[in-house]
PyMOL commands that place a pseudoatom at each C-alpha (Angstrom):
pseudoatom trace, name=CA, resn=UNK, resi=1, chain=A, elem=C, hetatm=0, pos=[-31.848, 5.790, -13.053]
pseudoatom trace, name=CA, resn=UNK, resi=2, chain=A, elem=C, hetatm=0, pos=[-30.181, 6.736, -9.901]
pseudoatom trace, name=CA, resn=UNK, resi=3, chain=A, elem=C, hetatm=0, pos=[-26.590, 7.838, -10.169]
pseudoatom trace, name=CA, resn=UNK, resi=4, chain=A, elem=C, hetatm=0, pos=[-23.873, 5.876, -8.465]
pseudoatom trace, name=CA, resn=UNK, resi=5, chain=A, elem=C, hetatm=0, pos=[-21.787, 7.485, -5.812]
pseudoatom trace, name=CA, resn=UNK, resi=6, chain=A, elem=C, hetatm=0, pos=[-18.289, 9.047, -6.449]
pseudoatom trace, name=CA, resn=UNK, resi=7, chain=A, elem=C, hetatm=0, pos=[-16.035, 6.456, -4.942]
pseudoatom trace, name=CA, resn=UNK, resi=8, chain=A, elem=C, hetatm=0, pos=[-12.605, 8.235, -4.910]
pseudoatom trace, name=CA, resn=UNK, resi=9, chain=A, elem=C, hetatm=0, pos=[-9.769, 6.173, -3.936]
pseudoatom trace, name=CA, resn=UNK, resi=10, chain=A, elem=C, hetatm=0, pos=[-8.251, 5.826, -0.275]
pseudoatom trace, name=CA, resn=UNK, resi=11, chain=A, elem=C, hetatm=0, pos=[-4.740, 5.792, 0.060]
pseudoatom trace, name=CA, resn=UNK, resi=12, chain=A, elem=C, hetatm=0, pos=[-3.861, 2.203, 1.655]
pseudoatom trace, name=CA, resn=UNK, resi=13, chain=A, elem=C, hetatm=0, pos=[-3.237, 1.948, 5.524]
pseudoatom trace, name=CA, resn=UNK, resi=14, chain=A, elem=C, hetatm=0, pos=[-0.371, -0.234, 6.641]
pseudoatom trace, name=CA, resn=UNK, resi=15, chain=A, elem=C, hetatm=0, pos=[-0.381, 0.005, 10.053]
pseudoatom trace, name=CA, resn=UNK, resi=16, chain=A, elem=C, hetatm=0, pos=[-2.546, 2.138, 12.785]
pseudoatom trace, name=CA, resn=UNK, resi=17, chain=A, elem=C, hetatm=0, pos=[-2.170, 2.841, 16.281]
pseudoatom trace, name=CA, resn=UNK, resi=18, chain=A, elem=C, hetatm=0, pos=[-4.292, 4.494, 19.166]
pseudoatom trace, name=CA, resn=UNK, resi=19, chain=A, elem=C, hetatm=0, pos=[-2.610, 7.722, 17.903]
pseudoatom trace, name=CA, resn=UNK, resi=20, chain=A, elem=C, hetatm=0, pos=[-1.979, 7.654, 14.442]
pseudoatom trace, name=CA, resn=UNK, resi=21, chain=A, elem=C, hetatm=0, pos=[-2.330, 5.745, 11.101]
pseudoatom trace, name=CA, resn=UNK, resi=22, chain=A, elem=C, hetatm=0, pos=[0.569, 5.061, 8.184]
pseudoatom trace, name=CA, resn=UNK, resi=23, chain=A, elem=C, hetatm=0, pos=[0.129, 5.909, 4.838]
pseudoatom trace, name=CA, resn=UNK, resi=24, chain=A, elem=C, hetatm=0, pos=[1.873, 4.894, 1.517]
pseudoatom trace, name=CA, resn=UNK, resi=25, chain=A, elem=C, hetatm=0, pos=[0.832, 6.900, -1.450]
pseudoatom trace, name=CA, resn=UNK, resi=26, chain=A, elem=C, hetatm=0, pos=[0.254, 4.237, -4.222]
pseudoatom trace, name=CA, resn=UNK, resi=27, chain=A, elem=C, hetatm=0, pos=[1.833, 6.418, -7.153]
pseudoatom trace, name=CA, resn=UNK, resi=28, chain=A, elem=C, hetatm=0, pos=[5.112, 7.709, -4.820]
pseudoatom trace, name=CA, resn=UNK, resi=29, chain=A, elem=C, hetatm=0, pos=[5.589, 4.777, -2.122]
pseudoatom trace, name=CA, resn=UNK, resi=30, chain=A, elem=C, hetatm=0, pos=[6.312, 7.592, 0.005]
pseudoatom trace, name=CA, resn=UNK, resi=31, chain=A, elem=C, hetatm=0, pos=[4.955, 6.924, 3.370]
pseudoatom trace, name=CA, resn=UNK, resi=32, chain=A, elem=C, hetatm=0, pos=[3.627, 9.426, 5.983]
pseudoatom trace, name=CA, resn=UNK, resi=33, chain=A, elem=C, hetatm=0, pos=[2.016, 9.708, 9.418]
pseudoatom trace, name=CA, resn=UNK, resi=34, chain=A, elem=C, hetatm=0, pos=[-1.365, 10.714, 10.439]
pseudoatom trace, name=CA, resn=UNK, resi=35, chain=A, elem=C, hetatm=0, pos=[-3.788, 11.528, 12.978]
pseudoatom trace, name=CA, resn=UNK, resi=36, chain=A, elem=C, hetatm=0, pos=[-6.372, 8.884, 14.136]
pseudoatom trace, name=CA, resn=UNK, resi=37, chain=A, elem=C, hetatm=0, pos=[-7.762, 11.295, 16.674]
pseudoatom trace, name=CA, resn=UNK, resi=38, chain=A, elem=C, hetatm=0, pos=[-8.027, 15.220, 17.362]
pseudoatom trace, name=CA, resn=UNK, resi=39, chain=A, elem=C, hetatm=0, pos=[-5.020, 16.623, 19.291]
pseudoatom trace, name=CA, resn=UNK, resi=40, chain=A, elem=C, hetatm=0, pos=[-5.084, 20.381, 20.488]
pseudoatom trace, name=CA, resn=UNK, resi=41, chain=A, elem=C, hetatm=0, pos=[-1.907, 22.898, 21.170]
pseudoatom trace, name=CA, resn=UNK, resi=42, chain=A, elem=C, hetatm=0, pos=[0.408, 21.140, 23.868]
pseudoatom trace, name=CA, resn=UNK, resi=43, chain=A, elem=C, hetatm=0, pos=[-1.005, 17.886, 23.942]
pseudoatom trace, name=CA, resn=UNK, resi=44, chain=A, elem=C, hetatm=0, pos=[1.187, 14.824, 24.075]
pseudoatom trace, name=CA, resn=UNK, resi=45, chain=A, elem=C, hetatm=0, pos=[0.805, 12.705, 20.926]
pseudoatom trace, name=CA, resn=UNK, resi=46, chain=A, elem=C, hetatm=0, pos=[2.873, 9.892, 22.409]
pseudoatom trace, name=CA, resn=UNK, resi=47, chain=A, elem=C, hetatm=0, pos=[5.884, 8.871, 24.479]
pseudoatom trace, name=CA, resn=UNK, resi=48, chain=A, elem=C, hetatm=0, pos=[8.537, 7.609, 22.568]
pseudoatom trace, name=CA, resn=UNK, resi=49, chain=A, elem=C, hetatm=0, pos=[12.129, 5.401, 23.268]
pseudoatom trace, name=CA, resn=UNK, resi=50, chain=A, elem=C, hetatm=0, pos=[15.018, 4.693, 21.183]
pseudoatom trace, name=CA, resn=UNK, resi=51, chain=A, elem=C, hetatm=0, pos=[14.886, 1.621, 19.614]
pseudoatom trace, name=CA, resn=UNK, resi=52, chain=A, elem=C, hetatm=0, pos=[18.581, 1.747, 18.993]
pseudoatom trace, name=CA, resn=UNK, resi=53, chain=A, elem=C, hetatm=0, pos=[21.322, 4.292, 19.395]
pseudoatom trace, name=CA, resn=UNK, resi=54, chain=A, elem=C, hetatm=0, pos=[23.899, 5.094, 16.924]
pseudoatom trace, name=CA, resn=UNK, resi=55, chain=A, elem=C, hetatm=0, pos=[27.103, 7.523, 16.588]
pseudoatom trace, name=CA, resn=UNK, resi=56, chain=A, elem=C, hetatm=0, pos=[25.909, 8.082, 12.931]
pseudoatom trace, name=CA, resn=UNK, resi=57, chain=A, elem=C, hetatm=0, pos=[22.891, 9.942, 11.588]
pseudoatom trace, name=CA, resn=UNK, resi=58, chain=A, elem=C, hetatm=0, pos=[20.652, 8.344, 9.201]
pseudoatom trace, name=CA, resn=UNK, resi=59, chain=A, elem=C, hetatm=0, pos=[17.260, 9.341, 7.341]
pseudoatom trace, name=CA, resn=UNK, resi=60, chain=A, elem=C, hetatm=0, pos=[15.421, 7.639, 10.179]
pseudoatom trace, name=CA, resn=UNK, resi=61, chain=A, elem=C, hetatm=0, pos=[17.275, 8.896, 13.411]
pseudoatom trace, name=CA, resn=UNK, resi=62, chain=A, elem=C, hetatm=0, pos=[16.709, 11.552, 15.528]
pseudoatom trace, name=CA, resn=UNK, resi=63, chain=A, elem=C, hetatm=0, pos=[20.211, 13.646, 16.848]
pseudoatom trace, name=CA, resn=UNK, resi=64, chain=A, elem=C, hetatm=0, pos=[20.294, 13.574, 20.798]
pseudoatom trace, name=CA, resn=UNK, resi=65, chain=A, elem=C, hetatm=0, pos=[24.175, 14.570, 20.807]
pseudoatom trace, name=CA, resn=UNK, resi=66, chain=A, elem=C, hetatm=0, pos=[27.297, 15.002, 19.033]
pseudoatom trace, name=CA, resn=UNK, resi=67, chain=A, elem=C, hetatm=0, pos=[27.846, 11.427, 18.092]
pseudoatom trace, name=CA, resn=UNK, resi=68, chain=A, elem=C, hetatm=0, pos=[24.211, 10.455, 19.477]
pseudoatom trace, name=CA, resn=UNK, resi=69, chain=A, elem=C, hetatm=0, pos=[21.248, 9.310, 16.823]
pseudoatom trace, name=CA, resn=UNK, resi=70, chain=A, elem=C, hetatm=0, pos=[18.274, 6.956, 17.896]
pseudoatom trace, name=CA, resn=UNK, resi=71, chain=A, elem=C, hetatm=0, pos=[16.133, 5.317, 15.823]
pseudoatom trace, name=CA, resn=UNK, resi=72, chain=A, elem=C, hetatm=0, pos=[12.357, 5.693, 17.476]
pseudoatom trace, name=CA, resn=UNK, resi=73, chain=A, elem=C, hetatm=0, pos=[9.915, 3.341, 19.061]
pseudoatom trace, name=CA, resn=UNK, resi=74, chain=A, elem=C, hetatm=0, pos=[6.755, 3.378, 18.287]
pseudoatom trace, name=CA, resn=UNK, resi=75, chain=A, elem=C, hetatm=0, pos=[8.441, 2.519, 14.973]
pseudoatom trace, name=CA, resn=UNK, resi=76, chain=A, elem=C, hetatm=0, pos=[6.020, 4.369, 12.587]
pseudoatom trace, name=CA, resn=UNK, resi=77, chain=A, elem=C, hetatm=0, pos=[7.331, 7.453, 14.010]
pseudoatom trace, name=CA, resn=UNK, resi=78, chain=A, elem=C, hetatm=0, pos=[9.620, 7.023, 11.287]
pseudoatom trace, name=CA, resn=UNK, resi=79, chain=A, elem=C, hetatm=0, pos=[6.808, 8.146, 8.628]
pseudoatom trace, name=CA, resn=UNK, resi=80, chain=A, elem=C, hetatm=0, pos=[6.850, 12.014, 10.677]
pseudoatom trace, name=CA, resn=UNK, resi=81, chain=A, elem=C, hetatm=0, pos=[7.710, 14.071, 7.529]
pseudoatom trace, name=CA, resn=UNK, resi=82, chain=A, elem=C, hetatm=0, pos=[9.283, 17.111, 7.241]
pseudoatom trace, name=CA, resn=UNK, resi=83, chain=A, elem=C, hetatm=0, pos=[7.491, 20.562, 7.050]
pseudoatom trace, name=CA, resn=UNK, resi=84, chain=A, elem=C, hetatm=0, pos=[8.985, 24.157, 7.373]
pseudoatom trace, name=CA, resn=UNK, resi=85, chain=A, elem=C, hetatm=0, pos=[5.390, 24.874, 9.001]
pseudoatom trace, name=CA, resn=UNK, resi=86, chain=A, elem=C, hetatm=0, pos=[5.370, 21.728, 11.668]
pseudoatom trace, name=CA, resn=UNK, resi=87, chain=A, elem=C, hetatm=0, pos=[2.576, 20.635, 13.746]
pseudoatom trace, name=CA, resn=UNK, resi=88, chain=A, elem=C, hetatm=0, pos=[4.032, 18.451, 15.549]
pseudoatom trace, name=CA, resn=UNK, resi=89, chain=A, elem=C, hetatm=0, pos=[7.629, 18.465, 17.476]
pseudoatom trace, name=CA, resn=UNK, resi=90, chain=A, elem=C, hetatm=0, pos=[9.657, 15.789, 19.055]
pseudoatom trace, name=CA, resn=UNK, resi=91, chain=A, elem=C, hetatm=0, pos=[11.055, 16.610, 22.628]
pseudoatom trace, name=CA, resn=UNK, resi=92, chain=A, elem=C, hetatm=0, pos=[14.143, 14.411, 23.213]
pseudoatom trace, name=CA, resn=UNK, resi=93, chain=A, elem=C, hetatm=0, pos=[14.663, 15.135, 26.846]
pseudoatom trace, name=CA, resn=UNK, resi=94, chain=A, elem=C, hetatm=0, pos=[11.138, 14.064, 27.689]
pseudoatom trace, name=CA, resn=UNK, resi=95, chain=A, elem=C, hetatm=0, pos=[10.805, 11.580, 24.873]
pseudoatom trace, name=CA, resn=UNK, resi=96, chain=A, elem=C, hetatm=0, pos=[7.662, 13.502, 23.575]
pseudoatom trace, name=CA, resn=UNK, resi=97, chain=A, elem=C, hetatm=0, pos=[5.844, 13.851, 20.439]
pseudoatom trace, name=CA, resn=UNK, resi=98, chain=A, elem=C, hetatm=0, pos=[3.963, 16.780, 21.306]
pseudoatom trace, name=CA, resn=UNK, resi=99, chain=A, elem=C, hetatm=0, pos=[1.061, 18.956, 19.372]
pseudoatom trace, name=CA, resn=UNK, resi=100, chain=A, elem=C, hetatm=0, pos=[2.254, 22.366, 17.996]
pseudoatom trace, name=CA, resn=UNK, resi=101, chain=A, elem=C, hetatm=0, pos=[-1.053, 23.534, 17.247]
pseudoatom trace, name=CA, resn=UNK, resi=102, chain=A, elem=C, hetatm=0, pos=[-4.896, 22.145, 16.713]
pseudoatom trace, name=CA, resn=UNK, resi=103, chain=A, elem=C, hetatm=0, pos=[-4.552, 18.784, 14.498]
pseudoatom trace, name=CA, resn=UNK, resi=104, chain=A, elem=C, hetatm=0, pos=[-7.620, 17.244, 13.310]
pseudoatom trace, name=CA, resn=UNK, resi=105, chain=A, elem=C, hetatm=0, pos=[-7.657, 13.444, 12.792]
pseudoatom trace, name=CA, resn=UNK, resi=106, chain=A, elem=C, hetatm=0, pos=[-6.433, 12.160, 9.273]
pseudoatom trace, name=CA, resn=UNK, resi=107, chain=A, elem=C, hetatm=0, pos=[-3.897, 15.641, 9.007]
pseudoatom trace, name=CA, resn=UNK, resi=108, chain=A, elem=C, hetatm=0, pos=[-0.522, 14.695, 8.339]
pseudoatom trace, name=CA, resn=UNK, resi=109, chain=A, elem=C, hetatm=0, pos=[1.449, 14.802, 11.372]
pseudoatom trace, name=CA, resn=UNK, resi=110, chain=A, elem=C, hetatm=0, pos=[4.914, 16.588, 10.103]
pseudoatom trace, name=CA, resn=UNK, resi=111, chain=A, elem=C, hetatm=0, pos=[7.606, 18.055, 12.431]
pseudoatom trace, name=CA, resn=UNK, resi=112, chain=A, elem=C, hetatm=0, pos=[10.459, 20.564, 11.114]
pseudoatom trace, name=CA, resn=UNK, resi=113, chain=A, elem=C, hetatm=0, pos=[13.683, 18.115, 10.929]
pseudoatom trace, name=CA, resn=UNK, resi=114, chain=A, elem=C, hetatm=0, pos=[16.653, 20.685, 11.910]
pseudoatom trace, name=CA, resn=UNK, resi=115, chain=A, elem=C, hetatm=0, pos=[14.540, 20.964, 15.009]
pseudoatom trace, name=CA, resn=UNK, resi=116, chain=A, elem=C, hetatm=0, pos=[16.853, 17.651, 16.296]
pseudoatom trace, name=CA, resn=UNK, resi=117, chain=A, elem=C, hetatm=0, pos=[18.867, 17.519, 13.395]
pseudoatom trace, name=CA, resn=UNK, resi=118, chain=A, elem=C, hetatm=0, pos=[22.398, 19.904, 13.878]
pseudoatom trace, name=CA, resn=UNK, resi=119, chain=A, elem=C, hetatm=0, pos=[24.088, 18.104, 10.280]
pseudoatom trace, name=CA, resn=UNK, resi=120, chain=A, elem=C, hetatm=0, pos=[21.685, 16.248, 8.390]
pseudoatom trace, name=CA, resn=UNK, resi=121, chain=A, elem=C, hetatm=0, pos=[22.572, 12.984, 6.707]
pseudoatom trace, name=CA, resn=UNK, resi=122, chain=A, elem=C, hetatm=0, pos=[21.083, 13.621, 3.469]
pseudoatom trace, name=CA, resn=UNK, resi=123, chain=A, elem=C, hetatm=0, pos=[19.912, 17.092, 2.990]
pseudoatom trace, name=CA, resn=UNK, resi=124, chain=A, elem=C, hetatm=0, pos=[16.953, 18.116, 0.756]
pseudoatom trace, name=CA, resn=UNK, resi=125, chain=A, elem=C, hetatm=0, pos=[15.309, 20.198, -1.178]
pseudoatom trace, name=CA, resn=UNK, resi=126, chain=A, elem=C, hetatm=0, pos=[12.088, 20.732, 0.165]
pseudoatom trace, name=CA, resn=UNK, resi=127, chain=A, elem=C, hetatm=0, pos=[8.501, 20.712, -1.444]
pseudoatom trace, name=CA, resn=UNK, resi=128, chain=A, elem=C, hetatm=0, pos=[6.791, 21.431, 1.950]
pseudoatom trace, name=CA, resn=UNK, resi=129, chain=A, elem=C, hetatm=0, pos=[4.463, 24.035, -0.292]
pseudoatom trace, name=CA, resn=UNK, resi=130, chain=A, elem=C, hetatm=0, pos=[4.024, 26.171, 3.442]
pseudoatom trace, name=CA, resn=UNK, resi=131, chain=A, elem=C, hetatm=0, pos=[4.744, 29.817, 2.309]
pseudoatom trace, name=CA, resn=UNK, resi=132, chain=A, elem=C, hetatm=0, pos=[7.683, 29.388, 5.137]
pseudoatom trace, name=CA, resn=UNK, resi=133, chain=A, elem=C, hetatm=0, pos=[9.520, 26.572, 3.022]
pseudoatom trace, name=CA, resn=UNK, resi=134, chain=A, elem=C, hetatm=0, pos=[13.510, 27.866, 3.646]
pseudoatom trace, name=CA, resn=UNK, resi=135, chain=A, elem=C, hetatm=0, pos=[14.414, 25.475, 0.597]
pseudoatom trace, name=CA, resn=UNK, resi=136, chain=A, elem=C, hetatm=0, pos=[17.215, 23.597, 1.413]
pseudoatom trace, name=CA, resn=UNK, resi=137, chain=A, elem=C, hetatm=0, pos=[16.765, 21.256, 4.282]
pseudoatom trace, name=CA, resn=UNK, resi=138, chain=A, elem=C, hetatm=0, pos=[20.210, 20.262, 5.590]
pseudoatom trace, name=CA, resn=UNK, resi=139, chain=A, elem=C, hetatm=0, pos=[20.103, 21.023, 9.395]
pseudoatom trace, name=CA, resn=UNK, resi=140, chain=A, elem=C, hetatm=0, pos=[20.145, 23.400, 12.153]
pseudoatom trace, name=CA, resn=UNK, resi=141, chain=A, elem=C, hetatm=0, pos=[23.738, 24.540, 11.541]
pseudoatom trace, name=CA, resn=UNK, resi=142, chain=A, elem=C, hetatm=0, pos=[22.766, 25.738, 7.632]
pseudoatom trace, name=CA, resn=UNK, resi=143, chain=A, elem=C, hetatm=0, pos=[20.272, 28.325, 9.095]
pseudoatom trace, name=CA, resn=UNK, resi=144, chain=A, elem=C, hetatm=0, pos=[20.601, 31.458, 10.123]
pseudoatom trace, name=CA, resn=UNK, resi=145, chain=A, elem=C, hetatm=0, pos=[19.686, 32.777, 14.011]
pseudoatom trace, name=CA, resn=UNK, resi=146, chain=A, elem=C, hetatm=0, pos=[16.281, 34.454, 12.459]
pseudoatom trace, name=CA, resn=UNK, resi=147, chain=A, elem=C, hetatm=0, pos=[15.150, 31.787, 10.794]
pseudoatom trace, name=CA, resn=UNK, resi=148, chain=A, elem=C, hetatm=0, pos=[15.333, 29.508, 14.220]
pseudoatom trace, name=CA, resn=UNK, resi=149, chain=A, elem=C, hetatm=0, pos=[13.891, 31.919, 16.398]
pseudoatom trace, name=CA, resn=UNK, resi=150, chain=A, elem=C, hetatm=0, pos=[10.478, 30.726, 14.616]
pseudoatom trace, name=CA, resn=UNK, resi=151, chain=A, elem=C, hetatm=0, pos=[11.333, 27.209, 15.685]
pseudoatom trace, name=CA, resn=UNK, resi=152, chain=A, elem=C, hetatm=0, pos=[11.109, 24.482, 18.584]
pseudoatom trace, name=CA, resn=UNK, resi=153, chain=A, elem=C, hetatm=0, pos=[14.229, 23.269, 19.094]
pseudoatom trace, name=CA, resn=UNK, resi=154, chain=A, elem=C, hetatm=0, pos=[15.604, 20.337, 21.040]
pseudoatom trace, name=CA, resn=UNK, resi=155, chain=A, elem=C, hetatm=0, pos=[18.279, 21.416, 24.085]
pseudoatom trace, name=CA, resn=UNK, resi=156, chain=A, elem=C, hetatm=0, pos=[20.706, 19.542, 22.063]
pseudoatom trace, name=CA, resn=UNK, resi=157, chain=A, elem=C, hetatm=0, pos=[20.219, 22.062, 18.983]
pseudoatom trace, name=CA, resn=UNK, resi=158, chain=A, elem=C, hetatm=0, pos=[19.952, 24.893, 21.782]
pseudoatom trace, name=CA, resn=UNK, resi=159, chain=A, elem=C, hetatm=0, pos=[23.246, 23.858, 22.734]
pseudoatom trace, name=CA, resn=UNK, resi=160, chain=A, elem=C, hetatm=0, pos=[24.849, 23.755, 19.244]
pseudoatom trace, name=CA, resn=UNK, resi=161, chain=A, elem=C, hetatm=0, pos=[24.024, 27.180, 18.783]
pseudoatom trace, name=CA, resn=UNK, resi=162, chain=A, elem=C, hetatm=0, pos=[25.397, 28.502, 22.192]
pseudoatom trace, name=CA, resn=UNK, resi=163, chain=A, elem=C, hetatm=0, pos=[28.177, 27.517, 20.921]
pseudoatom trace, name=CA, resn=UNK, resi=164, chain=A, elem=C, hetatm=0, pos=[28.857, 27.932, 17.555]
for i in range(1, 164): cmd.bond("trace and resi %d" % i, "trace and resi %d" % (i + 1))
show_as sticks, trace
zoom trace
């Protein structure tokens, strides 16, 4: 008798693009963003635009000023997770999603929110599992100048810490 093959179960896709596929984990509904191709150090991931601007913050904006938060286009940006150990980093002046370091296709792409977050919304605490986790995720403005340095940060969060 020949044995049947392992199947394990895929996680359903619910969308795709060029760049990168959405996942929602069946037993969580969580969603999250991958790779559909390899990307190396510095490469651009995509351009991006905001769909909509707000003077709020929500749990799907990016903060681009004091009283400035965008909602992103391609829309399944919104499935970037958070990480303390990011791969991935959104530049707001070019409108960038740019590679941190090597990612290999189907890797979670996963940027480090108070990167363009200064106040978060909702604050968290994380279960990033990187040996780097800082815990509580509520923003640039909770963490200390040693803990940034490690970071890519937006001009607008470069700014905030000028001048606090």
């Amino acid at each position: 008798m020949i044995p049947l093959p392992l199947v394990i179960p895929e996680t359903p896709k619910i969308a795709k693009t060029d760049f990168a596929k959405v996942f929602r984990n069946p037993a969580t509904g969580h969603h999250s963003l991958h790779a559909a191709a390899f990307f190396d150090t510095g490469d651009l991931i995509c351009s991006f635009s905001a769909q909509e601007t707000y003077t709020t913050p929500s749990y799907l904006t990016l903060q681009t000023g004091l009283h400035k938060h965008i909602s992103l286009s391609p829309d399944c940006l919104q499935y970037t997770n958070h990480s303390c150990d990011p791969n991935v980093f959104f530049d707001t002046d070019k409108m960038e999603l740019i590679a941190l370091r090597s990612i290999q296709p189907d890797d979670e792409l996963v940027f480090f929110y108070p990167s363009t977050e200064w106040q978060m919304a909702s604050p968290f605490s994380c279960n990033c599992g990187s040996v780097k986790c800082l815990g509580t995720i509520a923003g640039a403005a909770a963490l200390r100048q040693d803990q940034l340095n490690t970071y890519r940060l937006t001009s607008f969060i470069l700014l905030q810490i000028e001048n606090r």
